[in-house]
C-alpha positions in Angstrom: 0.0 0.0 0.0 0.8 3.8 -0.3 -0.5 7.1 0.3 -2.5 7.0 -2.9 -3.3 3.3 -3.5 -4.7 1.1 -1.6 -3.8 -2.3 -3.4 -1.7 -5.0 -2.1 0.8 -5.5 -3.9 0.0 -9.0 -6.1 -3.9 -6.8 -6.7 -1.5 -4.9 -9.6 -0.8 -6.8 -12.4 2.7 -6.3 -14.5 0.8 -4.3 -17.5 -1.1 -1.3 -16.6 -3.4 0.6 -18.7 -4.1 3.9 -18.3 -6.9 6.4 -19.0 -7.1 9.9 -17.3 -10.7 9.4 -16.7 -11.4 6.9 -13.5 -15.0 6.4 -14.6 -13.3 5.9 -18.1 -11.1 2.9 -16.2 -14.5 2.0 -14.7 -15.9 1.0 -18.3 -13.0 -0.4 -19.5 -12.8 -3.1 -16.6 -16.8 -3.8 -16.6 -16.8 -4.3 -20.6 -13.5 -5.9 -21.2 -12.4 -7.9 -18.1 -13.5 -11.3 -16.7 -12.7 -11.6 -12.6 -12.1 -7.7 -12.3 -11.4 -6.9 -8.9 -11.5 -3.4 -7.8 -8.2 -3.0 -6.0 -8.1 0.4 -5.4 -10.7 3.5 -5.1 -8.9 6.2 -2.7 -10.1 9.7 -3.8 -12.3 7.8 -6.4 -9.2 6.8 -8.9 -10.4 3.5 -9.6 -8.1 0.2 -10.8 -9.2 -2.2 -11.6 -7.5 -5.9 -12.0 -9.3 -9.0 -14.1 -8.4 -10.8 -17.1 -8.6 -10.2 -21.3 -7.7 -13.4 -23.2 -6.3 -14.8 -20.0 -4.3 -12.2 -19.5 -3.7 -10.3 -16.3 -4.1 -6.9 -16.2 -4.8 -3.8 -14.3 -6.8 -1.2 -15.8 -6.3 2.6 -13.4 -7.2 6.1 -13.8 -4.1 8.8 -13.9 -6.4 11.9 -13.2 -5.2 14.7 -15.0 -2.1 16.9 -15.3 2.1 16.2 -15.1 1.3 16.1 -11.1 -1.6 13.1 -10.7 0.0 10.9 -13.3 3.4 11.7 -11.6 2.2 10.2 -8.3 0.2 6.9 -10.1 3.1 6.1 -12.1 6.0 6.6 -9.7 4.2 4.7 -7.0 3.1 2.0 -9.6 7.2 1.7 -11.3 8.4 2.0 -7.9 5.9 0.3 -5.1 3.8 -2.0 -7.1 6.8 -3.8 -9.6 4.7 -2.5 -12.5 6.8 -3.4 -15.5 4.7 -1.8 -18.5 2.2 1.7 -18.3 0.4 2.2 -21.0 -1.4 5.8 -21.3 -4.4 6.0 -23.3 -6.4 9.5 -23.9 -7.2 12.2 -25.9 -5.3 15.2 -27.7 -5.4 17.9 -29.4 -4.0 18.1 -33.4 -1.7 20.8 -34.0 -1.4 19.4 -37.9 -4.6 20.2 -39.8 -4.1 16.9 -41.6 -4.7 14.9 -38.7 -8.5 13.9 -38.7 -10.7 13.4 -35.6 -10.1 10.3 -34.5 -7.0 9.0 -35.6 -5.0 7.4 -33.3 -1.6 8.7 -32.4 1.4 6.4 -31.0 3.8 8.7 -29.0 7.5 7.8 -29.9 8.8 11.0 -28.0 7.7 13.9 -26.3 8.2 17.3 -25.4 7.4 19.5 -22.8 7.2 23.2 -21.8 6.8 21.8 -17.9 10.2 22.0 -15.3 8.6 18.6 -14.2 12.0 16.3 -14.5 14.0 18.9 -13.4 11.9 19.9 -10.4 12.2 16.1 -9.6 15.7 15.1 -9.9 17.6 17.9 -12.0 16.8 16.6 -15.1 17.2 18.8 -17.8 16.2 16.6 -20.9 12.6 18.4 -22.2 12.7 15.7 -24.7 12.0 11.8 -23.6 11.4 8.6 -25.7 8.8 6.2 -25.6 9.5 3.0 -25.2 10.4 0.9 -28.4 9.3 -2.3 -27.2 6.2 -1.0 -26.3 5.6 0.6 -29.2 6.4 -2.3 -31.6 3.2 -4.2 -30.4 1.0 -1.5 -31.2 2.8 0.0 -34.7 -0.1 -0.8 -37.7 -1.0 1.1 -40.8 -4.0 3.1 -39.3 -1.8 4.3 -36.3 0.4 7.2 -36.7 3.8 7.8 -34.9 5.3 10.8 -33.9 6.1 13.3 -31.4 3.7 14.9 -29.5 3.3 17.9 -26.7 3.1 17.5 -23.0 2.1 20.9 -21.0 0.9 21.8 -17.6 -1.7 24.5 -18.8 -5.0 23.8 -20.4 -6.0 27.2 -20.5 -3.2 28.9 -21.9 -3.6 33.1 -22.8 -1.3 32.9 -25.7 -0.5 29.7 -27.6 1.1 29.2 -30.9 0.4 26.0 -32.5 1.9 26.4 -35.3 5.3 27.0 -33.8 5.3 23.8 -31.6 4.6 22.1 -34.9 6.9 23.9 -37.4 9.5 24.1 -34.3 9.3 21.1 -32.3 7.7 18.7 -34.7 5.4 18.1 -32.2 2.0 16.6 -33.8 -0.5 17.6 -30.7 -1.1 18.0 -27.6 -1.9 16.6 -24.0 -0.8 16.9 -20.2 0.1 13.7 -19.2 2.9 11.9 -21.1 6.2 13.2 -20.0 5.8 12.5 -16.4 4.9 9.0 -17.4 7.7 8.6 -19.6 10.1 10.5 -17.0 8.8 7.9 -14.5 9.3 4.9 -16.6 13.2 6.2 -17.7 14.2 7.1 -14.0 13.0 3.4 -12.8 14.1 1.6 -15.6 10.4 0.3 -16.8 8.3 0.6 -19.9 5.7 2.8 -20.8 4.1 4.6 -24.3 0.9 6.4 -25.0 -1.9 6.2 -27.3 -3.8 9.0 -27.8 -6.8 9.6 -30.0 -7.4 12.6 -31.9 -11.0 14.4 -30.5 -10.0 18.1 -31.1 -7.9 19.7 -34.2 -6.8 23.2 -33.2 -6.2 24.4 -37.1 -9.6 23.2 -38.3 -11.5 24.2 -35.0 -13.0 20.7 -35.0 -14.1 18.4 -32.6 -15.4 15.0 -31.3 -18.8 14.9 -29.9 -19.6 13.0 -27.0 -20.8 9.9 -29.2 -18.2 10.3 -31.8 -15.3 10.2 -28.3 -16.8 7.2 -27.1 -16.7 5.3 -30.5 -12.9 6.3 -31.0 -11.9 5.7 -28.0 -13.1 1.8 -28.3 -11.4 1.6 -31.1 -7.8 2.7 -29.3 -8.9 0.5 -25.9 -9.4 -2.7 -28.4 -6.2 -2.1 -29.9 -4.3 -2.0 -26.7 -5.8 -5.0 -25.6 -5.5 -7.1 -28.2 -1.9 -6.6 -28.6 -1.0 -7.0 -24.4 1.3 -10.1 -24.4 
């Protein structure tokens, strides 16, 4: 047990996916697992551990932000013998090309947040997934790039066409490089999946209906390719 989950330790399996969205993790569990157990439910961020395909595996919200998925994964890496994190969410497209949607595979990712250094000194803004993750889930229909990780939603002044034309970066989100900062400093695995639901250069977005049904496709993906 920790602070912030309440599982014992053999409740976590060795693969862990994870949605932002604890009602999100909820669904997941309750439509895809057989034997789910729910393992852990302090301040309502639900795991959940059962079985796909005889597989074992552990299904638990992040919240949102750098800081929430900084605590889950740390504690999950470093308390629970996690060996694999696998993010899955939403982003925003920075490339007017990308259609709502689409599923993006993160091979590295930038960020505007002091987050690494803040934890150990780290000054590397730029991390890499990890390539044995990422082969399982590399298909035609999934695109691989580089994405953005910030701390601020609501930003006054944002320029996305310089992170694209500057930093290559493809879209957008708030969770990634702690995860991948987690998994690097404990010597783990971890990649994210993100599906498309808002394009910043078109001004488009996912309805609630048209969310739910691209998101099933990413969360079937994952699944079926969990070893």
């Amino acid at each position: 047990m920790t602070p912030h989950i309440e599982a014992e330790i053999d409740e976590i399996a060795k693969t862990v996916i994870m949605p932002g969205d604890p009602l999100r993790a909820e669904l997941i569990a309750k439509t895809y697992l057989k034997d789910y157990k729910l393992v852990n439910k302090i301040r309502n961020m639900y795991a959940y551990t059962g079985y796909y395909n005889d597989k074992l595996i552990t299904v638990m919200a992040s919240g949102m932000g750098m800081g929430s998925m900084g605590i889950y994964s740390y504690e999950l890496f470093n308390f629970y013998n996690v060996e694999n994190i696998i993010r899955i969410g939403s982003c925003g497209a920075y490339k007017k090309e990308l259609n709502l949607g689409e599923i993006i595979l993160v091979n590295e990712v930038y960020t505007d947040s002091n987050f690494g250094y803040i934890q150990d000194k780290n000054e590397n803004y730029i991390l890499k997934a990890s390539d044995e993750l990422n082969k399982k889930f590399r298909q035609e229909d999934v695109i691989e790039g580089k994405i953005l990780s910030s701390d601020v939603f609501y930003k006054e002044v944002e320029d996305n066409r310089k992170m694209y034309d500057n930093h290559n970066c493809l879209a957008v989100e708030m969770e990634t490089f702690a995860l991948f900062h987690n998994a690097k400093k404990s010597g783990k695995n971890a990649t994210s999946l993100l599906t498309v639901s808002d394009n910043f250069e078109t001004n488009k977005h996912l309805t609630a209906l048209e969310r739910q049904t691209s998101f099933t496709k990413m969360i079937e993906l994952v699944l079926s390719k969990i070893d």
